[in-house]
MITOR-126543 format. One record per residue (C-alpha): x, y, z. Coordinates in steps of 0.02 Angstrom, whole numbers, padded with zeros to 5 digits, always signed. Each point is the difference from the previous one (the first is absolute). Layout:
BEGIN
XYZ;...
***
This chain:
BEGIN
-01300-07084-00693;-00091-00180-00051;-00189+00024+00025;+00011-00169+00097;+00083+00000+00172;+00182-00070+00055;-00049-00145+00124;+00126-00022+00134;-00054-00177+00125;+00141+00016+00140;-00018-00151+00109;+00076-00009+00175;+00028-00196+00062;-00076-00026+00195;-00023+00173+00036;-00140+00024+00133;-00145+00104+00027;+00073+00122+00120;+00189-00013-00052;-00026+00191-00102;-00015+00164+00090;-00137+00012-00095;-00097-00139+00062;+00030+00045+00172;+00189-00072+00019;+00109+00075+00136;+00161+00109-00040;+00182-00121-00009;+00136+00065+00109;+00051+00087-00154;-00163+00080-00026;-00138-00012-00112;+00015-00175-00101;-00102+00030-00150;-00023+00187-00057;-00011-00032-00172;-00121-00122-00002;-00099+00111+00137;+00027+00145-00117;-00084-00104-00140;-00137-00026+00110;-00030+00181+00053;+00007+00061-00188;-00106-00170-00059;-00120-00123+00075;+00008-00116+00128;-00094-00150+00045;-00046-00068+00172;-00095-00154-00066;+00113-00070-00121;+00052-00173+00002;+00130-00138-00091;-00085-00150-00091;+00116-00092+00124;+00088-00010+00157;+00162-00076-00062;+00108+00056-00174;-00021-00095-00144;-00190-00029-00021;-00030+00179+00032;+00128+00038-00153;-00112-00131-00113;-00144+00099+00039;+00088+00188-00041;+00068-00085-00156;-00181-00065-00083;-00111+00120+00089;-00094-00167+00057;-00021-00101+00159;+00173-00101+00023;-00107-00159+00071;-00031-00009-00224;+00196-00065-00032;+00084-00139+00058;+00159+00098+00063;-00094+00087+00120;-00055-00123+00092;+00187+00000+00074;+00008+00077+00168;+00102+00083-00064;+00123-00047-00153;+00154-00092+00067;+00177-00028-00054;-00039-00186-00020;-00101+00054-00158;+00146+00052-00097;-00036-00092-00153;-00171-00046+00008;-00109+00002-00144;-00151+00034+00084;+00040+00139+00144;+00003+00133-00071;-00135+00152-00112;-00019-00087-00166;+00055+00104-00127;-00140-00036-00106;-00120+00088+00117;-00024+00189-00015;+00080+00113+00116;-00007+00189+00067;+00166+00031-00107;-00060-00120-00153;-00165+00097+00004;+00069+00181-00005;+00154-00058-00097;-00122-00071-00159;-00074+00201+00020;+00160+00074-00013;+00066+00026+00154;+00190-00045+00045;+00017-00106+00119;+00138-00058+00148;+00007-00087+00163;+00156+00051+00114;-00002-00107+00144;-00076-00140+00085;-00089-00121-00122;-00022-00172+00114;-00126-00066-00129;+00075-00154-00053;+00178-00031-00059;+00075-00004-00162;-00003-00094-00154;-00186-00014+00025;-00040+00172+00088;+00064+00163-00002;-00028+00189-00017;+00059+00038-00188;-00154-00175-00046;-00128+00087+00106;-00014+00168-00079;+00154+00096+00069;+00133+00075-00139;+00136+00018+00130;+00036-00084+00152;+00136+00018+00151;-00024-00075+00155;-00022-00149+00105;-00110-00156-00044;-00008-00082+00163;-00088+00081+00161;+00129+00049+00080;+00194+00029-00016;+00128+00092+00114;+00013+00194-00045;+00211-00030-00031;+00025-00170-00068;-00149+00000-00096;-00011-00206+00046;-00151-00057+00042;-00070-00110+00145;+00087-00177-00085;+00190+00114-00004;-00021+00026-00206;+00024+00168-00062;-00188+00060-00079;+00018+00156-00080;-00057+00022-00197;+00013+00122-00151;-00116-00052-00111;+00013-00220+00005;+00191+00030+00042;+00078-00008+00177;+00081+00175+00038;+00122+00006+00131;-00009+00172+00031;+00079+00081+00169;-00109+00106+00114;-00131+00013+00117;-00157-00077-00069;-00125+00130+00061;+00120+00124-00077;+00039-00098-00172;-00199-00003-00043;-00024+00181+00030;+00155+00048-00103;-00076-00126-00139;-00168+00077+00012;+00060+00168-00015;+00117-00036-00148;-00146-00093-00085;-00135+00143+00030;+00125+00122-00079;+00028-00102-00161;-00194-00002-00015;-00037+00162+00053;+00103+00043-00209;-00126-00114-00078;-00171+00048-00068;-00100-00171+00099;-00070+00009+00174;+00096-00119+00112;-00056-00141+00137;+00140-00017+00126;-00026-00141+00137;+00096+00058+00138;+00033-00163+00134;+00108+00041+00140;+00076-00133+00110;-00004+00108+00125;-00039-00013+00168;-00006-00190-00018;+00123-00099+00098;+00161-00006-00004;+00002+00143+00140;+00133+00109-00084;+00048+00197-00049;+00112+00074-00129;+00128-00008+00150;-00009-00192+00039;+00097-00072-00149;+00089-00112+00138;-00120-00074+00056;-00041-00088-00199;+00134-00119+00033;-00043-00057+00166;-00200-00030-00070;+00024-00129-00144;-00105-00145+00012;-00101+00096+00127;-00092+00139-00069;-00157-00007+00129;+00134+00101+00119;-00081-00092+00139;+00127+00062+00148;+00007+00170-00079;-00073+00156-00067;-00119+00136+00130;-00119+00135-00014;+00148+00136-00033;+00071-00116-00172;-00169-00003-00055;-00041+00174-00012;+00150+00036-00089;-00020-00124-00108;-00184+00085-00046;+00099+00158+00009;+00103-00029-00143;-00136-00072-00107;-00090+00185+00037;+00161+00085-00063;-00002-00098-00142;-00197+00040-00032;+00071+00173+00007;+00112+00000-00128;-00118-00077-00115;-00130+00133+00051;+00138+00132-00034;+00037-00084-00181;-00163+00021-00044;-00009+00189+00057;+00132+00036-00123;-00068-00106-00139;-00130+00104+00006;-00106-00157+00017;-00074+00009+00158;-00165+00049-00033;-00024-00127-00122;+00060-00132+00118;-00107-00123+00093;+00094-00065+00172;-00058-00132+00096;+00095-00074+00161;-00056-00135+00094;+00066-00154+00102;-00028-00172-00071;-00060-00069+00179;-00006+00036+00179;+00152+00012+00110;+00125-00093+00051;+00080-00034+00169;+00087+00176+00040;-00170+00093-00097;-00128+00128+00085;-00158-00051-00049;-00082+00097+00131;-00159-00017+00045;-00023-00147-00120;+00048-00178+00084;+00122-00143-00077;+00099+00039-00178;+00055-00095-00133;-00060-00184-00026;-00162+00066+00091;-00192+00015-00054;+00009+00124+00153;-00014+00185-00039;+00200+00021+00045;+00023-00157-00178;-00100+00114-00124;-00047+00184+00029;+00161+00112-00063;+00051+00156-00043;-00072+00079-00152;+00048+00151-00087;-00039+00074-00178;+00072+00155-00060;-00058+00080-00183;-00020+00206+00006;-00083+00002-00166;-00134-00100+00104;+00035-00029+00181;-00054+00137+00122;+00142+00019+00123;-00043-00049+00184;-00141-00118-00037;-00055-00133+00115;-00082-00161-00062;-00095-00138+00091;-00025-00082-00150;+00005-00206+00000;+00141-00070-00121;+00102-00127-00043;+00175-00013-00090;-00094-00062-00142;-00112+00142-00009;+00166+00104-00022;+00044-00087-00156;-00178+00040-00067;+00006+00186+00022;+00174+00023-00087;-00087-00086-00127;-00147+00105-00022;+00107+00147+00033;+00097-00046-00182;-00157-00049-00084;+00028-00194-00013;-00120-00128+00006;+00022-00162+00071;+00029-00137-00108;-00178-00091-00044;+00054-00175+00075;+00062+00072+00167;-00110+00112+00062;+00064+00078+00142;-00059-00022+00204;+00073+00157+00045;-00090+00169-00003;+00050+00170-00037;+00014+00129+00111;+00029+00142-00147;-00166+00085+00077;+00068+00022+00138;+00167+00080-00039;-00120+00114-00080;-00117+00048+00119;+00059-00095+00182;-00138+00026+00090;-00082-00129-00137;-00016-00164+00104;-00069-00170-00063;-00049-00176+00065;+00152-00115-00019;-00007-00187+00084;+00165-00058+00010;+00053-00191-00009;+00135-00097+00087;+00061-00172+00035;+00180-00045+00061;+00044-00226+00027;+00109+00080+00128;-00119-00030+00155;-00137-00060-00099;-00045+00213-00003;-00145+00097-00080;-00066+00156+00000;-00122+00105-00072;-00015+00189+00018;-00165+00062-00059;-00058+00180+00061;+00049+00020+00197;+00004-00164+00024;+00125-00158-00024;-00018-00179+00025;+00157-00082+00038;+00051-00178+00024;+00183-00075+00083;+00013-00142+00066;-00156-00075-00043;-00070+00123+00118;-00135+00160-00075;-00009+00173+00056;-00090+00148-00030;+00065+00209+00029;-00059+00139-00037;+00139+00070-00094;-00051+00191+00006;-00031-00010+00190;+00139-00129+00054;+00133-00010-00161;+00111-00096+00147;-00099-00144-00012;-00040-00048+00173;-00180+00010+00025;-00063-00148-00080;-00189+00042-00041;-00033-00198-00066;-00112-00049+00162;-00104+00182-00005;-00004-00024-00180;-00024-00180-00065;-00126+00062-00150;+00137+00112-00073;+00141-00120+00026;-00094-00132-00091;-00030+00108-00142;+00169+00087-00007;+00057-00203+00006;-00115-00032-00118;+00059+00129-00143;+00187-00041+00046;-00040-00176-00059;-00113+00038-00149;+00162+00081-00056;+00117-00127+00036;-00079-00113-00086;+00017+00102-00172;+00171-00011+00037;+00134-00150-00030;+00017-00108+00149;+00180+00028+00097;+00092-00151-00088;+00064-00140+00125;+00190+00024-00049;-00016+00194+00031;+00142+00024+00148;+00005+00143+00132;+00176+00071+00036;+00026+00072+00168;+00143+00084+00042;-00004-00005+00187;-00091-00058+00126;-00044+00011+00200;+00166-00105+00049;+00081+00176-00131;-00109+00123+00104;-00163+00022+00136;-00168+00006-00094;-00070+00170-00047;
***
């Protein structure tokens, strides 16, 4: 067994807060929709604070990728990533800057990313330039599970820089990949860094049963007149039963010890999501945008059942698989996110984290500091008490004014040590109130 861990990132895309049994979700008609992923829970840690660098895809995927704030790169000023991209030289993580896979890669570490990429398209981006050895998956944000087209009707699924038309149900076709990767690993004598990126339970709204309904969805992906609750959850419930096979794998690779997991979603959810008792979901600064599931699982470390009220942020995840294989950051980008190794270790360790966001969507921002948040939409400023009213609908900013000013105050001294959001930066929405009724 390597004296470094495995590292395992499995990334869920729009999941929300309360979609997991284990986060409080309700049982599907067919009964419990995530019991692996609960299971990992009750035999690892789970955290009730943790939070995505963003409420919408792609800039929260710059973020995991350099273990930095996304606001640094020009890409991620896209809200998020479009089709319309394709081609750009600009859009996209620079392969020159250093990465989570580049990082541990350079140390040894084997790397792969099966799944969801949406960081830029190819010639000028891609997996295999940023770090990754192997690649399959999609590059855009989102493709139909059958077809594998995406939103603009071309097909968008990769082996390495190649298209690979490959028949299946995507959900199913990255687990299978995973697994087989994993196993050729597991023979080798390196530790290995997989980057697990589900499209699952993003739109469009459809099971291992609905290969149908592919050909009636091309051209519209966003499933506007379709989908409902009872899709979704099996949609989540065959990402869990892929989870478990890859939890099984590892059980008879004997490397399960050895082998950090971490699952999380890469922003709040989407229309047919339970984010209870949080308010809004993706494209929102609102607690519903940003605060997702998180769950690490390591025996050799983790004591099983923890709890965690820890603050974090997707970047901070990068940093702790980091120090957990003993790599540094590299000396010209030094990294904004923090690791939470201590408390994997010991979780009732807890330490002060502010956390920073800004979205053009809305004109939002919002800073979390302590109990508190300061939030801006609209051009209009509130302030909750998160720990007393995580809902958001007690706005303390007329009781309060001192500590709104100077929650305002340090949400600005940080913006301004970031980039400004460039003029030309667009905002994609997929629907809108003539689509569906305001949460």
């Amino acid at each position: 067994m390597h004296a470094r861990p495995n590292l395992i990132f499995i990334v869920a895309d729009d999941l929300g807060y309360a979609d997991l049994g284990c986060y409080g979700g309700r049982d599907a008609e067919f009964g419990p929709v995530s019991p692996v992923l609960d299971g990992m829970a009750a035999h690892g840690l789970r955290f009730t604070q943790g939070y995505s660098n963003s409420p919408v895809c792609s800039p929260t995927r710059f973020a995991l990728m350099t273990a930095r704030y996304q606001y640094r790169l020009r890409g991620a000023a896209e809200e998020p990533i479009n089709s319309r991209s394709r081609g750009s030289p600009t859009l996209g993580l620079p392969p020159e800057h250093p990465t989570l896979p580049s990082l541990l890669r350079h140390a040894g570490y084997r790397t792969a990313l099966i799944g969801k990429w949406h960081l830029g398209y190819p010639p000028a981006f891609g997996p295999l330039a940023s770090g990754y050895e192997e690649f399959f998956g999609p590059m855009s944000g989102g493709v139909d599970y059958f077809t594998h087209a995406d939103s603009a009707g071309r097909h968008d699924l990769y082996e390495g820089t190649a298209e690979r038309a490959t028949d299946g149900y995507l959900t199913d076709l990255i687990t299978q990949r995973a697994l087989d990767w994993v196993q050729r690993m597991a023979k080798g004598n390196a530790p290995f860094f997989l980057s697990l990126h589900y499209t699952a339970p993003h739109w469009p709204w459809e099971t291992r049963d609905d290969r149908e309904l592919a050909h009636n969805l091309k051209g519209s992906l966003f499933h506007l007149a379709g989908g409902n609750i009872h899709t979704y959850r099996r949609m989540i419930h065959h990402m869990d039963e892929g989870i478990g096979q890859l939890l099984d794998t590892l059980h008879q690779l004997g490397q399960m010890d050895n082998t950090l997991l971490v699952f999380t979603s890469d922003n709040g959810g989407e229309r047919f999501s339970d984010n209870w008792p949080l308010v809004g979901g993706k494209m929102d600064l609102t607690e519903g945008g940003i605060r997702v599931p998180y769950i690490a699982h390591w025996p050799a470390v983790i004591p099983a059942g923890a709890v965690s009220a820890q603050h974090c942020l997707t970047m901070d995840w990068s940093a702790t698989l980091l120090d957990a294989a003993g790599v540094m950051a590299h000396a010209d980008h030094p990294l904004d996110g923090v690791s939470v190794l201590p408390v994997l270790r010991e979780p009732a360790t807890h330490f002060a984290r502010p956390m920073h966001w800004r979205m053009n969507h809305r004109s939002q921002r919002a800073h979390r500091d302590g109990d508190w948040k300061y939030l801006r939409v609209d051009g209009n400023d509130y302030l909750f008490n998160i720990a007393e009213d995580e809902r958001e609908r007690a706005n303390r900013a007329v009781l309060e004014p001192e500590r709104l000013e100077r929650l305002r105050a340090a949400w600005q001294a940080w913006n301004d040590s970031m980039p400004p959001i460039p003029e030309d930066a667009t905002v994609s929405l997929g629907y809108s109130v003539k689509d569906m009724p305001q949460r």
